[in-house]
C-alpha positions in Angstrom: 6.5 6.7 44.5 8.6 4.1 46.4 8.1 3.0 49.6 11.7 1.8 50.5 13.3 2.1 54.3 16.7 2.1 53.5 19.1 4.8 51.9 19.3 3.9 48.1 22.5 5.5 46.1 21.0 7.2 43.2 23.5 4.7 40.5 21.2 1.7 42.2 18.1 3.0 40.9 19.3 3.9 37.8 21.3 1.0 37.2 19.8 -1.4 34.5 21.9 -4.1 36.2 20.6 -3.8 39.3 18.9 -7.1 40.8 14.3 -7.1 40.3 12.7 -4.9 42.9 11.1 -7.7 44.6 14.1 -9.6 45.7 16.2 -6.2 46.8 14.9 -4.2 49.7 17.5 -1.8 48.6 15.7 -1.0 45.4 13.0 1.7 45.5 10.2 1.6 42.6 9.6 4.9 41.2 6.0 5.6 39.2 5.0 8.8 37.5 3.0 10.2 34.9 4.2 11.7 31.6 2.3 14.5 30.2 1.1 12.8 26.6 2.7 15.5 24.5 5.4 14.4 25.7 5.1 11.0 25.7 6.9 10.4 22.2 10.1 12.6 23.4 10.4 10.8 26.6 10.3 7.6 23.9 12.7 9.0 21.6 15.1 9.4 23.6 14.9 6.4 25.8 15.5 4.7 22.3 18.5 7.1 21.6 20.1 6.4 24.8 19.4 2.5 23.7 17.1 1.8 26.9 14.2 1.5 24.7 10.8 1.2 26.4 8.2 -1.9 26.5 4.7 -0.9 26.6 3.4 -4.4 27.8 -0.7 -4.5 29.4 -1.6 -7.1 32.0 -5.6 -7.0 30.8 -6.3 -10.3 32.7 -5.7 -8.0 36.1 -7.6 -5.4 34.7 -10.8 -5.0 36.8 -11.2 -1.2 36.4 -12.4 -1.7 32.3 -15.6 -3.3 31.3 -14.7 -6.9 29.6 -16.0 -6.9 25.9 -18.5 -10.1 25.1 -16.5 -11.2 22.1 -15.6 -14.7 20.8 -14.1 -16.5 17.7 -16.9 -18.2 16.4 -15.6 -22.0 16.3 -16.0 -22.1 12.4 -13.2 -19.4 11.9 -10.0 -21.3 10.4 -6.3 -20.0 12.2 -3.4 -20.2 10.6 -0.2 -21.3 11.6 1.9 -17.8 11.1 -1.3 -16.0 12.8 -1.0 -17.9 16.0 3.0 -17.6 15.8 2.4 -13.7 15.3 -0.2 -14.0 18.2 2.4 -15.6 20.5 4.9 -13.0 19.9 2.4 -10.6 21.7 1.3 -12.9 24.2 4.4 -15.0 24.9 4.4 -13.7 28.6 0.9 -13.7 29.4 0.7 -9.7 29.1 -0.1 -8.0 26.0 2.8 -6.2 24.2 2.6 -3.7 21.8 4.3 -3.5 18.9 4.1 -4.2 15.1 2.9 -7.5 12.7 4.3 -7.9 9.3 2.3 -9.4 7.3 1.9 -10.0 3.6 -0.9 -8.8 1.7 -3.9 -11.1 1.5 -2.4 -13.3 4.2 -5.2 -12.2 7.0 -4.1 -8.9 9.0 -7.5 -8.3 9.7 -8.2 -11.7 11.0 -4.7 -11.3 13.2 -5.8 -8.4 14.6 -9.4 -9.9 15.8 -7.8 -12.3 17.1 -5.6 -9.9 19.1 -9.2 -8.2 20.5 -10.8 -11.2 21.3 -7.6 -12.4 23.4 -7.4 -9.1 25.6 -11.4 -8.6 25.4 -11.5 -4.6 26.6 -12.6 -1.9 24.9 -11.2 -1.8 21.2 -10.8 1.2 18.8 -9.3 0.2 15.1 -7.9 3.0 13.1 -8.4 2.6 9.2 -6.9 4.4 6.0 -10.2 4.8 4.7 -14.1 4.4 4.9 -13.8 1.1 3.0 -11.5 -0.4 5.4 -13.9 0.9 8.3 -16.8 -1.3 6.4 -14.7 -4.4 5.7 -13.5 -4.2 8.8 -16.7 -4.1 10.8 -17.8 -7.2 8.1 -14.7 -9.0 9.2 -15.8 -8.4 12.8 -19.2 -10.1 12.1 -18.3 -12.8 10.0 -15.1 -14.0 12.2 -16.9 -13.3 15.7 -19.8 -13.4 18.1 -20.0 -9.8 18.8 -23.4 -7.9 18.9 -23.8 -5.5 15.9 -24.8 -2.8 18.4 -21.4 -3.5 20.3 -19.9 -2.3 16.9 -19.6 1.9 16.2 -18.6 3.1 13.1 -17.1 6.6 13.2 -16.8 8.0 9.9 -18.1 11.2 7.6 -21.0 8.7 6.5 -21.2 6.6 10.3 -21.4 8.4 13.6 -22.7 5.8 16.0 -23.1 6.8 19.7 -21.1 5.2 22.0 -22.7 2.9 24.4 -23.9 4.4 27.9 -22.8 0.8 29.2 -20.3 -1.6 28.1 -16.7 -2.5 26.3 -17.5 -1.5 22.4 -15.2 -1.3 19.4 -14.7 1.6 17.5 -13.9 1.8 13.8 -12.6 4.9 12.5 -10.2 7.0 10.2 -6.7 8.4 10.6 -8.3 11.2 9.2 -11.3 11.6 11.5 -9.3 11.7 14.7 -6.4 13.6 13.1 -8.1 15.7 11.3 -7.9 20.0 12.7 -9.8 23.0 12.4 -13.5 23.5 13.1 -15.4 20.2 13.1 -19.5 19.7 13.5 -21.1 19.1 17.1 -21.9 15.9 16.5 -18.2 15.1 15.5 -16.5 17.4 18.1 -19.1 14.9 20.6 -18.0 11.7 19.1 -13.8 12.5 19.6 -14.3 14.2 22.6 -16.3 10.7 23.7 -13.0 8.7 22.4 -10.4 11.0 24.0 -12.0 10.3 27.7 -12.3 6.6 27.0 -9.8 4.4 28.2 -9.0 1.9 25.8 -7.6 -1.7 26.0 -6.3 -2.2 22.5 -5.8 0.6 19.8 -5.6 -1.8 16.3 -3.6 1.0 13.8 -4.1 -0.9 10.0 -1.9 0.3 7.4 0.6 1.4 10.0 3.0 2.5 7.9 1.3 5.8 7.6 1.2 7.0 11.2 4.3 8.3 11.1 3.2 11.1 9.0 2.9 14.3 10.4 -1.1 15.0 10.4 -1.6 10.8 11.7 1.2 10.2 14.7 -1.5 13.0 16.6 -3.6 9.8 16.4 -1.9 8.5 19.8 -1.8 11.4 21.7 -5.4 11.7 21.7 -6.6 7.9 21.6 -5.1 6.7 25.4 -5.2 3.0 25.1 -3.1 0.1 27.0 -1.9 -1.7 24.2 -1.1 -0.8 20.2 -0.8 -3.2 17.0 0.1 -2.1 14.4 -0.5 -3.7 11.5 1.3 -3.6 7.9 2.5 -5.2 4.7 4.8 -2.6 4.2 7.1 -1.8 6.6 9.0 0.7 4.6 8.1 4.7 3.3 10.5 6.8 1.2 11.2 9.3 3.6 12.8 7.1 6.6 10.5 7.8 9.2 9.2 4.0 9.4 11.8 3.8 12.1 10.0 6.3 14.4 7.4 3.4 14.7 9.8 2.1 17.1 9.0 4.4 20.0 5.9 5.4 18.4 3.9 1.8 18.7 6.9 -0.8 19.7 9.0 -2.9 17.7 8.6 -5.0 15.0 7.1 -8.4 16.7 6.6 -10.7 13.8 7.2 -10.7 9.9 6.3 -13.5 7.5 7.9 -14.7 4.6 6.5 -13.9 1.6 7.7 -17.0 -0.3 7.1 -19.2 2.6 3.3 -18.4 2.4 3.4 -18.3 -1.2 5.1 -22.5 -1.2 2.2 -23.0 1.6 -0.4 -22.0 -0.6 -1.8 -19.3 1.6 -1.2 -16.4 -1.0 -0.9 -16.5 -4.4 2.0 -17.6 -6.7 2.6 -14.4 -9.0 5.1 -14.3 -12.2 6.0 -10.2 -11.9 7.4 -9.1 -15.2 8.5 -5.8 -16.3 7.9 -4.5 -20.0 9.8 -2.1 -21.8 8.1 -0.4 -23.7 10.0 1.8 -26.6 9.2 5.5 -27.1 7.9 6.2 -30.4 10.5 8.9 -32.2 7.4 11.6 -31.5 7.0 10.7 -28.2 10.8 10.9 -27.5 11.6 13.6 -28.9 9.0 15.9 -27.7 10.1 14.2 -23.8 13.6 15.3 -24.5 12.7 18.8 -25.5 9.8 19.1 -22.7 10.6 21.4 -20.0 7.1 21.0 -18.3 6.9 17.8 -15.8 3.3 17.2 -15.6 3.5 16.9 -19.5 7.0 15.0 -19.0 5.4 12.6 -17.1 2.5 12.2 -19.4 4.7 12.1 -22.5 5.8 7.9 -21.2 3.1 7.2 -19.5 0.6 8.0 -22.4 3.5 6.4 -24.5 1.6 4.7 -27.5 3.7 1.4 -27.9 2.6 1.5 -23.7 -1.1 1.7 -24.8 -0.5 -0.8 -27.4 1.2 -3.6 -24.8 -1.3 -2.6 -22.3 -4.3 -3.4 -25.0 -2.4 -6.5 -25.9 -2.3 -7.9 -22.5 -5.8 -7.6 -21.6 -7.3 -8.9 -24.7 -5.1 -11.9 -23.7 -5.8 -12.0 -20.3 -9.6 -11.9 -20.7 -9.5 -14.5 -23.8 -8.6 -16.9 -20.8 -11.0 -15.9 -18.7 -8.6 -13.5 -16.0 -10.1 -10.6 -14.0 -7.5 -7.5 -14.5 -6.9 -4.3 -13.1 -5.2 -1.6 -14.7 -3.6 0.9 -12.6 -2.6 4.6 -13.8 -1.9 7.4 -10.7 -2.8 10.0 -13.8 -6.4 11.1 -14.1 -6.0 12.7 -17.9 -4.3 9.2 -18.5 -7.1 7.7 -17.0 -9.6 9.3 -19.0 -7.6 8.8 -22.3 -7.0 4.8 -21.4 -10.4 4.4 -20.4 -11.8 6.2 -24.2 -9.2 4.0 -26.0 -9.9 0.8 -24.1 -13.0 0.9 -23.3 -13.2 -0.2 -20.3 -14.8 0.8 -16.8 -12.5 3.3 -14.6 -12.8 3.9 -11.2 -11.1 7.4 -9.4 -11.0 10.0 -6.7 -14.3 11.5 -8.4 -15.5 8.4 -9.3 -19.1 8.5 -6.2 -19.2 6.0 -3.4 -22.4 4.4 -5.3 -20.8 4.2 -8.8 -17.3 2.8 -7.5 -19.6 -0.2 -5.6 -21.4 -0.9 -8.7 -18.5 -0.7 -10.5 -16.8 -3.6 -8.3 -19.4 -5.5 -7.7 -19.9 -6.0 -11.6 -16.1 -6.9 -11.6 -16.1 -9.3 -9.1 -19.6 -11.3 -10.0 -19.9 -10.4 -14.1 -18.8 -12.6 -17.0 -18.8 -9.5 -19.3 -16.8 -7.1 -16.9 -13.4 -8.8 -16.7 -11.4 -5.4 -16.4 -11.3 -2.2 -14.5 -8.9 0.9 -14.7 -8.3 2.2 -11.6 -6.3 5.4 -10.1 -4.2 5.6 -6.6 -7.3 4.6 -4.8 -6.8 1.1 -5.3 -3.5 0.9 -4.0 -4.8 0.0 -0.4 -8.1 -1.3 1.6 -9.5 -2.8 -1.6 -10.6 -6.5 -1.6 -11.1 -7.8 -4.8 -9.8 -11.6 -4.3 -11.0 -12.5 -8.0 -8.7 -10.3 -9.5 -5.5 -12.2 -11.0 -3.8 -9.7 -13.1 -2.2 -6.5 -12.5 -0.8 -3.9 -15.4 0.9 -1.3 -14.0 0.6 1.8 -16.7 2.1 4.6 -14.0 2.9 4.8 -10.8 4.0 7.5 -7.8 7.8 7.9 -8.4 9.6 5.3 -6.8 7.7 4.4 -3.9 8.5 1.2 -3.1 5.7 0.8 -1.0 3.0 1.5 -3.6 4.8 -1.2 -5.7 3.9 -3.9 -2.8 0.8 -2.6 -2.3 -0.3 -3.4 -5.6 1.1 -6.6 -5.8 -1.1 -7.2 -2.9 -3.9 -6.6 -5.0 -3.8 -9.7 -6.6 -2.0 -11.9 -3.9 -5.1 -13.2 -2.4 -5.5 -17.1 -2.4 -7.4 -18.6 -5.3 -7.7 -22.4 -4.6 -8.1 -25.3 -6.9 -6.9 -22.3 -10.1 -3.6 -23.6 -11.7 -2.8 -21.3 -14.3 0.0 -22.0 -16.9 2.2 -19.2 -17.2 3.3 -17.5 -20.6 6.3 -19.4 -20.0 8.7 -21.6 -21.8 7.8 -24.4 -23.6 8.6 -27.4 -21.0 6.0 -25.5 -19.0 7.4 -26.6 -15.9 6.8 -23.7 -13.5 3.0 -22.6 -12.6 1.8 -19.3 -12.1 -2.1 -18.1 -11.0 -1.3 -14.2 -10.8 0.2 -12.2 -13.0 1.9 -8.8 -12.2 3.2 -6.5 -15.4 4.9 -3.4 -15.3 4.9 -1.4 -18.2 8.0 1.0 -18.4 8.9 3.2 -20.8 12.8 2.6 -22.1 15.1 5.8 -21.7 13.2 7.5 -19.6 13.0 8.7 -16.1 10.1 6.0 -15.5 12.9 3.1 -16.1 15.0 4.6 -13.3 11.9 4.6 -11.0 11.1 1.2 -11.7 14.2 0.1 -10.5 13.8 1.7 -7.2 10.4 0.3 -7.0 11.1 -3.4 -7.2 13.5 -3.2 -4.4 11.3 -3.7 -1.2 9.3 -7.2 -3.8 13.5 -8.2 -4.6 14.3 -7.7 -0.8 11.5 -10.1 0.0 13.1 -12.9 -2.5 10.8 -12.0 -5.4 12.2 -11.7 -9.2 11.4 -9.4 -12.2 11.7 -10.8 -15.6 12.3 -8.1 -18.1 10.1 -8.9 -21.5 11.8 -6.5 -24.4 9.5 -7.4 -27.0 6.0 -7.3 -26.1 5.6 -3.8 -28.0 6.9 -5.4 -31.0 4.2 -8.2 -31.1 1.3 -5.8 -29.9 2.2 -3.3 -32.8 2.6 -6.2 -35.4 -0.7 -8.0 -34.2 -2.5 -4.4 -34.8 -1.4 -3.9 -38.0 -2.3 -7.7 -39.1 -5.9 -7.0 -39.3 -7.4 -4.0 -41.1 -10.6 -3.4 -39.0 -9.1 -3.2 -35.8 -6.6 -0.1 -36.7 -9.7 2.0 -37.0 -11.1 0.6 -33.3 -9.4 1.5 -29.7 -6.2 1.8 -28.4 -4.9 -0.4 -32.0 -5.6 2.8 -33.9 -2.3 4.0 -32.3 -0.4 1.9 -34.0 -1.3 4.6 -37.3 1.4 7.2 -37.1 -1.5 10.1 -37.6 -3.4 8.4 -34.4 -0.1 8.7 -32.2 0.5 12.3 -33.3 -3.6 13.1 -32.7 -2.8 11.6 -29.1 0.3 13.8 -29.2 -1.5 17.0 -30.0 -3.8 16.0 -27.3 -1.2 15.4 -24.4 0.6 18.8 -25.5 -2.4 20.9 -25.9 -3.8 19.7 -22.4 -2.9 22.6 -20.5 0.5 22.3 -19.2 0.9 22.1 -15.6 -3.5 22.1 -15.2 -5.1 20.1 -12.7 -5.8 17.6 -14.9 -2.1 16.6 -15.3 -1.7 16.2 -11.8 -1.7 12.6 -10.1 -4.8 11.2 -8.5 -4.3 11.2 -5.1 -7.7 10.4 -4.0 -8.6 7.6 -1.9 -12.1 5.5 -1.8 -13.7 8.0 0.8 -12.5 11.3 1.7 -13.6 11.4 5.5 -14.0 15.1 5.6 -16.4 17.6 7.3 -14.1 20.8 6.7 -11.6 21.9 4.6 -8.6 20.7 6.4 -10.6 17.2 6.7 -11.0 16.4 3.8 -7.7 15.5 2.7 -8.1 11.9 2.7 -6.2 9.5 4.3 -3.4 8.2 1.4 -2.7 11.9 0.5 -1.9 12.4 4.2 -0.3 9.4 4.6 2.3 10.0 1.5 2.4 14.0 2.7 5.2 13.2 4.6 7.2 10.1 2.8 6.4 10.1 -0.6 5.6 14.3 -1.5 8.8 15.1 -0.1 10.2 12.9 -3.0 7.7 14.2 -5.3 9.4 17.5 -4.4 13.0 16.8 -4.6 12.6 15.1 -7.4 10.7 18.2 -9.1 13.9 20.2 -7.8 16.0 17.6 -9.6 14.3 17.8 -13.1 14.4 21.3 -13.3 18.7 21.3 -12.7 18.6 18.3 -15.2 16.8 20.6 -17.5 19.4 23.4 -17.1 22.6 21.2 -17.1 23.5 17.2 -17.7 24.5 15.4 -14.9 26.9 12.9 -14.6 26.6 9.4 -14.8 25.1 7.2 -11.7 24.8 4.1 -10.4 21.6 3.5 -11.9 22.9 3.8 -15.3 24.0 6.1 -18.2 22.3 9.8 -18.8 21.3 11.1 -22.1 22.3 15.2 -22.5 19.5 16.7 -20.9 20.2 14.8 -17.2 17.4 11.5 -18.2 18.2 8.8 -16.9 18.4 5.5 -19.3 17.3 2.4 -19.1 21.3 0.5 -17.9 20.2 -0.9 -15.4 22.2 -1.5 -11.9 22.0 -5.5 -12.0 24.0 -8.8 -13.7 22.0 -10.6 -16.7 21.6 -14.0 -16.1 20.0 -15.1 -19.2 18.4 -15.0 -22.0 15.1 -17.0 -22.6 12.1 -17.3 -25.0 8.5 -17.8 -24.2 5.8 -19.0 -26.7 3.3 -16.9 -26.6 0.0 -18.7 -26.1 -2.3 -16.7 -28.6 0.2 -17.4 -31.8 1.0 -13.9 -32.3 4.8 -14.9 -31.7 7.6 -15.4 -29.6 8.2 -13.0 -26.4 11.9 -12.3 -25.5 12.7 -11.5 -22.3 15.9 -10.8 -19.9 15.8 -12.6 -16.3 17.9 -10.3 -14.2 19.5 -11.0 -10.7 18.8 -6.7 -9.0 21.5 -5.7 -7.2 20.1 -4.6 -3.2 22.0 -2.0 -2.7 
C-alpha cells in the first residue's frame, strides 16, 4: 500500500521506465499478496508480457527467521566454477533464485551447501529419491559443521521431528511432498509441519523434473524465500523445461563441460557408438512383429548386441575397469544377467541387496561389473566406475543419455588410461562410454536423437562398425567357450533358443515392460508410491513413449515416407542413414589381439 501525497497518473506507476521510488515522490509503491495457487499464473504471464519477475531474498535483514549454526569446515576444497556459480546468486548481496548448470560429477551438491551456509536460514532440499536424501545428508556432514540433530530426514524409511527450537534442514522427496490421496498421521504431521514453516532456501536437485505435473505442486506447498535449482540436464523431451523460468528463475550459471573436462575436474570420456548387425532371425522376425514390447526386445536382446556387450566387458575387466551395464528392460535384464553372469541391480532388487551389491562393486577385486536397470540413471555415486555399455535405453530421451554419461564422469586422479585408439596413441582417455545400437532398426534412429543434448555440449561419437564382427569371430576361436555364456550365441541353435524365448515371453506381459523403478519408492499409499523418476518422466518422456506407440502402429499399417533422419524400409522402420557428414575413416588396434576395429568419426548435424 503506498503512502504517496501527491496525485500519481496511473501510466507512472505502471511505467517500467519510470525513475526508482526513492528518488521520485511522485511514485507510489504498491505491495500485495498473491494467493499461492496463483502464484505460477501471475508468473506466466508476467513472463509472457516479457516483464519477467525476480524473486531476490535480503536474508542478512531477515531478523524474523531463526539463523541456522552452519559453517564450511575449513578443510572443504572450492572450486573456481562453484564460487563463479555462487556469485551469480549473490552478485548483489541478496540472494536470487534461479537455476545452476552443472555437469555431472562436477559438485552440485557441494554448490548448493555452499548456497545454505551463505544465507544460513532454515533450509529444505528436495531429492529424486531416498538415496539422494542419504548422500545428501552425508554431504552435509562431511562438507559442514552442522549438528546431526539439526539434520531431518523426511522419507518412507526417515520421519524425524522437526525441532521445537531452531533453523533445521530438511531432506526429502518430490514424491513425499507431492504425493495425494490418504497419507498416515505421522506423515500428514510431518507436511503439515513443513507447509507452516517459513523457509529461507528451498534446494530442488534434479530440477529438471519439477516441471512435471505431480512435482511443480512441490512449490505451492513448500513457501520459502529463495529457490536453486540444481541440474545437469537442463533439457526434457516434452518442452516444459522452459516453465522453470517462472517456476524457480532463470538459468544463473552453466559450465562447460569440456572446460572442466581440459581442467581435470571431471573425467575425460571417449563415447562411441556400436552398431551392432541383426542376425537374419532376429531381423526378420522385427520386420514381421506387430507387437512393440516384443519389437523392442527383438534389438535390444539382439545376439550380435549380447556378443559385443560380452566382448567389451571381458576386455574392460582384463584391464582392471569397473563397468556398468545399463538395460531399461527387466526380461533383458534377467536374460543378460543368466548369460553374463554378472550381478544385476532393479526396481525389485531390496534396499539391502542393492547396498551390498554396490558396495562389493565399489571395494571388490572380483566384482568389476554390475547390470543395472533405469534406477541408475540418477542419484547414484559410484565414482570408481569407468565404463559404461549402454544395451537399451528410454526412446530418445536425451536427458537419460547425459545422465548416464554422468555415471562415469566423476574425477579419477593420477588414472591415465590409453584408449583403444590408433596406433600413435596420442590422445588419452580414463572413461569409456559405449552405445550398443542395433543397425536398421528404430533403436539407430533413437540413438541419434539421444546424442544431441552430449554433441550440443561439444562432445563427439565415434561410430565402431565392426566390433560384432571381432566378438563373433573371437567366440568361435575357442571351442569351450561356445558352450559357456553369452558366447554360446554365436551357435545359430543358441540364437534361435533365445528367439523362442523372446517370442514365447508373453507378448505385451509385464515382464516386457521397461523398468521404471527408481532406488526407493517413497510410498505410503497407492498413489505414493510411484516413485520419483516415473513421475518425473510422466510428463516429458511417457508422452513420447505414447506418440511414439501411436506412430508404430501407422508404420505397421502403411510405410511412411522418407525423413530427415534417414531412409525407411517397407514397414515404416527407420534405418540406420544417418543425418550427419563422415569425416573419416580410421582404424584402431585392438589391444587384446583379436583384430583391428573399424570405426566412422562423424561430425552430427544439430539441427
Amino acid at each position: 500500500n503506498g503512502d504517496g501525497d501527491g496525485d500519481v497518473s496511473e501510466s507512472e506507476v505502471a511505467n517500467p521506465e519510470t525513475e526508482n521510488a526513492a528518488t521520485n515522490p511522485n511514485t507510489c509503491v504498491y505491495s500485495f499478496e498473491i494467493l499461492p495457487s496463483e502464484v505460477e499464473h501471475v508468473r506466466r504471464a508476467s513472463l509472457r508480457m516479457e516483464y519477467p519477475l525476480t524473486e531476490e531474498y535480503d536474508f542478512r535483514r531477515d531478523s524474523i527467521n531463526a539463523p541456522l549454526q552452519i559453517e564450511m569446515k575449513t578443510t572443504t576444497t572450492i572450486r573456481p566454477y562453484q564460487s563463479k556459480s555462487l556469485t551469480k546468486m549473490f552478485g548483489n548481496g541478496r540472494a536470487r533464485s534461479g537455476l545452476i548448470v552443472l555437469p555431472c560429477g562436477a559438485g552440485k551438491t557441494l554448490t548448493g551447501i555452499l548456497a545454505c551456509c551463505t544465507i544460513k536460514k532454515n533450509c529444505i532440499v528436495l531429492c529424486s529419491s531416498v538415496v539422494a536424501v542419504n548422500q545428501w545428508k552425508q554431504q552435509f556432514l562431511t562438507f559442514t559443521t552442522v549438528k546431526q540433530d539439526k539434520i531431518c530426514c523426511f522419507s518412507s524409511k526417515d520421519k524425524d521431528e522437526l525441532p521445537a527450537k531452531g533453523a533445521c534442514i530438511v531432506l526429502t522427496t518430490y514424491s513425499m511432498m507431492a504425493a495425494s490421496g490418504k497419507r498416515s498421521d505421522e506423515t500428514a504431521a510431518m507436511l503439515a509441519a513443513i507447509s507452516s514453516q517459513e523457509w529461507g532456501l528451498v534446494i530442488l536437485d534434479e530440477v529438471h523434473v519439477v516441471p512435471a505435473r505431480l512435482f511443480r505442486r512441490v512449490l505451492t506447498t513448500v513457501k520459502a524465500h529463495c529457490k536453486l535449482g540444481l541440474t545437469a540436464t537442463l533439457v526434457r523431451e516434452d518442452g516444459l523445461i522452459l516453465d522453470l523460468n517462472f517456476l524457480i528463475g532463470p538459468k544463473l550459471y552453466e559450465a562447460n563441460w569440456l572446460d572442466l573436462t581440459r581442467d581435470g575436474y571431471i573425467a575425460n570420456v571417449l563415447c562411441s557408438e556400436v552398431w551392432c548387425p541383426m542376425t537374419p532371425e532376429f531381423f526378420s522376425e522385427y520386420l514381421d512383429e506387430e507387437n512393440r514390447f516384443t519389437k523392442h526386445l527383438l534389438y535390444v536382446l539382439n545376439p550380435n548386441k549380447c556378443l559385443a556387450c560380452d566382448y567389451l566387458i571381458k576386455h574392460h575387466e582384463a584391464r582392471g575397469d569397473k563397468i556398468l551395464v545399463f538395460c531399461d528392460n527387466i526380461f533383458a535384464i534377467e536374460i543378460l544377467h543368466k548369460l553374463l553372469k554378472r550381478p544385476f541391480i532393479y526396481g525389485k532388487t531390496s534396499e539391502r541387496e542393492r547396498m551390498q551389491k554396490l558396495s562389493q562393486f565399489r571395494k571388490s577385486h572380483v566384482s568389476n561389473t554390475l547390470i543395472i536397470s533405469k534406477v541408475g540413471d540418477v542419484a547414484i555415486d559410484i565414482p570408481e566406475a569407468t565404463v559404461l555399455i549402454q544395451v537399451s535405453s528410454h526412446f530418445g530421451s536425451r536427458r537419460q543419455e547425459a545422465q548416464r554419461l554422468g555415471r562415469i564422469l566423476r574425477p579419477k586422479p593420477g588414472q591415465r588410461i590409453k584408449s583403444l585408439n590408433d596406433e600413435n596413441g596420442d590422445e588419452n582417455y580414463n572413461a569409456f562410454f559405449y552405445s550398443l545400437v542395433s543397425s536398421d532398426t528404430k533403436e539407430a534412429f533413437y540413438s541419434t536423437k539421444r546424442q544431441q543434448y552430449l554433441i550440443n555440449n561439444g562432445y563427439t561419437f565415434r561410430i565402431v562398425t565392426n566390433l560384432s564382427e571381432i566378438a563373433l569371430a573371437s567366440a568361435q576361436a575357442d571351442p569351450l567357450l561356445l558352450n559357456n555364456g553369452v558366447t554360446k550365441l554365436a551357435k545359430k541353435e543358441e540364437q534361435l533358443t533365445l528367439l523362442s524365448k523372446i517370442l514365447s515371453s508373453g507378448r505385451g506381459s509385464s515382464s516386457l515392460k521397461n523398468d521404471y523403478d527408481t532406488f526407493s519408492s517413497d510410498g505410503e499409499s497407492t498413489s505414493e508410491s510411484s516413485d520419483s523418476e516415473s513421475e518425473s518422466e510422466s510428463d516429458s518422456e511417457s508422452s513420447e513413449l505414447k506418440s511414439k506407440s501411436k506412430s508404430e502402429t501407422k508404420s505397421e499399417s502403411k510405410p511412411k515416407s522418407t525423413s530427415e533422419s534417414g531412409s525407411e524400409s517397407e514397414d515404416g522402420e527407420a534405418l540406420s542413414t544417418r543425418p550427419a557428414v563422415q569425416r573419416s575413416t580410421r582404424s584402431i588396434t585392438d589391444l587384446s589381439g583379436a583384430g583391428t576395429l573399424q570405426y566412422v568419426e562423424y561430425e552430427r548435424n544439430n539441427k
